[in-house]
N, C-alpha and C positions, 0 to 999 in steps of 0.2 A: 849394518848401515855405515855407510864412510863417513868418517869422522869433518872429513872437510871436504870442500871440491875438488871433481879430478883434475882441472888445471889449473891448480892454483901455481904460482911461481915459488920454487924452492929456495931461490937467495931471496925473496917477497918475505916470505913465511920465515923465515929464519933473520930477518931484519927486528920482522915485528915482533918475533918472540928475546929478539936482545934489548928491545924497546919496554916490552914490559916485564921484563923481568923482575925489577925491585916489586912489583907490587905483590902482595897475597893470593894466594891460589887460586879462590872462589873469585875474588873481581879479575884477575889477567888471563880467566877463562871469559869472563864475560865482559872484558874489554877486545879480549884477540875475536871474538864471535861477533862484536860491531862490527871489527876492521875485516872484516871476513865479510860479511855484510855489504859494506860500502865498498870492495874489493880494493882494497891497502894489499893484499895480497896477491891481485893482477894489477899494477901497474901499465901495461902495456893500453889499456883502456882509458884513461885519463891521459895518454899522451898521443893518441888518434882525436883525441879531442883539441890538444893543448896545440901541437903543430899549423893544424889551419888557423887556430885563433891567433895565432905567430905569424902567418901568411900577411892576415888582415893588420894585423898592426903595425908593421914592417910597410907596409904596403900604403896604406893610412896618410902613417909618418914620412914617408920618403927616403926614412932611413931608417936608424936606432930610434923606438917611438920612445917620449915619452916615459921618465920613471912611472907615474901616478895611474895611469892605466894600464901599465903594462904590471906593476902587482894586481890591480883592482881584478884585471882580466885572468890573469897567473892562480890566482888563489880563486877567483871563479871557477875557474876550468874546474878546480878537485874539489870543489863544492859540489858545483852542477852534476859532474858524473856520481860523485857519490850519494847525493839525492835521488838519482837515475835510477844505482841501480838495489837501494831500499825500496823503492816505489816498485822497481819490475819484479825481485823479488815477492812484496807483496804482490803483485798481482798472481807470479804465478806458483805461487805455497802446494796448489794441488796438482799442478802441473810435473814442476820439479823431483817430487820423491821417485817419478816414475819415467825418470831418466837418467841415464849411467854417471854423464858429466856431472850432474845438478843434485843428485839425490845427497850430498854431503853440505851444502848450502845451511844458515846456520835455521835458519825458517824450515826448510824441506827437513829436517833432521831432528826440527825441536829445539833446538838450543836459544831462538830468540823467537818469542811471540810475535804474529801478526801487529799487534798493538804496538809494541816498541817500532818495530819497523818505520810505522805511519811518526811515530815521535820525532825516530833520527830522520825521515824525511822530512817533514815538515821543519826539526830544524837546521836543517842545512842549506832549504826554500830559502829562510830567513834570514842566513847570515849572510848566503848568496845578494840576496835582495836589499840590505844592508849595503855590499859593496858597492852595489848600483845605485844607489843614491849620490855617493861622492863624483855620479859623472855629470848630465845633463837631461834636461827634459826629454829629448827623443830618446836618450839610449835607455831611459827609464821606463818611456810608454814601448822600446820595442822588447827590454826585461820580461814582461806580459806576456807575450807570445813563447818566448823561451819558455819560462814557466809551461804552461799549458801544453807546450809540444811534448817537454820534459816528461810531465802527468800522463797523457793519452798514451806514449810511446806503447807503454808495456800491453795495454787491453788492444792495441790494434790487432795482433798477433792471431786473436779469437775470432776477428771479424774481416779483414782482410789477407792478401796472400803477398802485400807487400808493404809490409813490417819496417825492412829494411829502409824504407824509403823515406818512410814517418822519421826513424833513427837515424837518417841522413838531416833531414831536415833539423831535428832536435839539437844533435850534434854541431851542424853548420849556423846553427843560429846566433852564432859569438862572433860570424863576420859579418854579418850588416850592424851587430851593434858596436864591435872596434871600431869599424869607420864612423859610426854616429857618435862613439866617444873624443875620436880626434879630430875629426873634420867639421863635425853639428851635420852632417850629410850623408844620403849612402849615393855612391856614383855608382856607373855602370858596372866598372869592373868588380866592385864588392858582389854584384848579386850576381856577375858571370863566375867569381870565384865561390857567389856559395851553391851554384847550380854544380859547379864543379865540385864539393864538396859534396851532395848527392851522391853524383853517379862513384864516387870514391869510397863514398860509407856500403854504398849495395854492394859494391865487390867485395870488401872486406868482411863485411856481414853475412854476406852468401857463403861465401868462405868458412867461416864461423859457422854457420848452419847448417855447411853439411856436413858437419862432426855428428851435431845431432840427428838427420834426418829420417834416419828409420823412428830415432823414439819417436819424434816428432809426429811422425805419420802414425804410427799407433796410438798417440793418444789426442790428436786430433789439432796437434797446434798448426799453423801456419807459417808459412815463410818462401821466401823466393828460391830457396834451394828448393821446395817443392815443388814449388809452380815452376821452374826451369825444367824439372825431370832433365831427363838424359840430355837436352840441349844447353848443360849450363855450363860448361867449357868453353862451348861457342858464344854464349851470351854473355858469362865476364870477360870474355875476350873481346867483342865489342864494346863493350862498355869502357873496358881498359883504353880501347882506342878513342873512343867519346870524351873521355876523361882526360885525356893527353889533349887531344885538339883543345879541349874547353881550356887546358891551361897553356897550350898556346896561344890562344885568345887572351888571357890575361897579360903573359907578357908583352904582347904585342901593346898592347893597348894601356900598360904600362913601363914603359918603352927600357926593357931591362935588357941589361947585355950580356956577354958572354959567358960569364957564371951560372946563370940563370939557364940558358938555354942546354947548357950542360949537366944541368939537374935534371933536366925536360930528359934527356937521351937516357942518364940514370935511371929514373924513374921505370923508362920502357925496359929496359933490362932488369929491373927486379921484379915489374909484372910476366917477362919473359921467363922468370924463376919462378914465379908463383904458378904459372902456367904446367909448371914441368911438375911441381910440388904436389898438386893437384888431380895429375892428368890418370891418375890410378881411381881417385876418390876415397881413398885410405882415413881413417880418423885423423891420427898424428900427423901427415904429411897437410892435410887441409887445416890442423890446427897450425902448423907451421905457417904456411903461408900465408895463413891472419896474419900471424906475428909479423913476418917480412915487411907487414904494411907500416911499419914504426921506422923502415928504415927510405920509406918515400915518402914519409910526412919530413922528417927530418932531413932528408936530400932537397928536398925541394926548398925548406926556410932556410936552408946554409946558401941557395943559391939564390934566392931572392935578397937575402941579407949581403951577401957579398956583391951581388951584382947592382943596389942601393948605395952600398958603402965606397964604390970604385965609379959612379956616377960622376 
């Protein structure tokens, strides 16, 4: 049995063992097995999160948002993911042993009970929920739906063939509530940007899933690498193109300039590389070009930011 995940990140996992090193053997085994848990050891997932909720605030503000929401939201983001993905863990404990990437998980492997799992979810719900107090009444009652998207995310998986979608929505749920932190309001372009947010999380999730797709199909999960079969080059490639329009529609509509639209072009050239990354259906090369998606979440708030700040 592997002792950890197979893609866990090696300067992740080597951070966090120089972090817990003072402490005693028996607990810095079972402190590195939460952060293994809440994936402290993939980072890359907490900041597919963290980048669009960067969109929204920037975006919000008109500029540099705000100190006071932009920690509230900052430390949300690695709240919210790592209650994510305690809860998706729990959900899928019998799923995971009997999959090559998963079966080193700290649940699939034994090293942390079902029951702890639901604890460190439940409190990371709460300190997340906590945060959201210090904003305002709507960004509170739309807190709720977060929540719940959060929750449901992991069981969809059983029941529908598009997983991804739920986990777009989950994920995108931090930009209609940026804007209800800054504005008291969500306008157009927050829920054109979180539609856009959507079709960005299926690509990069499809992505993501067809690392797994054979176990997947063996043991009976679901997901949209499935339900694509052999057309799903063609179909994140549309989407890709969906995804671009839908954020040219933002900038339009928030009238950003040349920075920005120069993110836009970026953007399309490293879906152009993800395209290529892919175009085998290889494990490593589709794990890759998940990853690649860290660097158009990040292209795109450098050009939103810059193209605000030069207004």
């Amino acid at each position: 049995m592997p002792t950890s995940p197979a893609d866990s990140s090696t300067r992740a996992t080597r951070v966090l063992d120089w972090l817990l090193r003072g402490l005693p053997d028996r607990q810095r085994q079972k402190a590195h097995d939460m952060l293994v848990l809440t994936r402290m050891d993939r980072p890359i997932g907490a900041l597919l999160l963290l980048w669009p909720t960067w969109w929204a605030l920037w975006l919000a503000a008109g500029d540099f948002p705000p100190w006071k929401p932009l920690i509230i939201f900052t430390l949300g983001v690695f709240a919210m993911r790592a209650a994510g993905c305690a809860i998706n863990d729990y959900a899928d404990r019998k799923l995971d042993p009997q999959v090559t990437r998963t079966a080193g998980r700290p649940i699939a492997s034994g090293r942390i009970t079902p029951r702890e799992a639901l604890i460190v979810f439940a409190s990371l719900l709460g300190f997340a929920f906590v945060l959201v107090l210090f904003t305002n009444a709507l960004t509170i009652k739309l807190s709720f739906i977060g929540a719940a998207l959060a929750a449901i995310y992991p069981f969809t998986k059983r029941y529908t063939d598009l997983p991804q979608v739920v986990l777009g929505a989950a994920f995108g749920w931090s930009i209609p509530m940026a804007f209800a932190a800054v504005q008291n309001t969500v306008p157009a372009v927050g829920w054109v940007l979180f539609i856009a947010n959507i079709l960005w999380s299926v690509i990069y999730d499809t992505e993501y899933a067809m690392v797994d797709r054979d176990d997947d199909i063996k043991v009976g999960a679901r997901s949209t690498a499935i339900l694509f079969g052999d057309a799903d080059l063609t179909i994140i490639g549309v989407l890709m193109g969906t995804f671009i329009t839908a954020m040219v529609m933002v900038g339009t509509r928030a009238h950003l300039g040349w920075p920005y639209w120069l993110s836009v072009v970026a953007t399309a050239g490293l879906f152009g590389w993800q395209q290529w990354l892919i175009r085998n259906r290889e494990r490593d090369t589709c794990l890759a070009a998940f990853r690649n998606n860290n660097g158009v979440g990040l292209a795109l708030w450098i050009g939103i930011a810059l193209a605000l700040a030069i207004r």
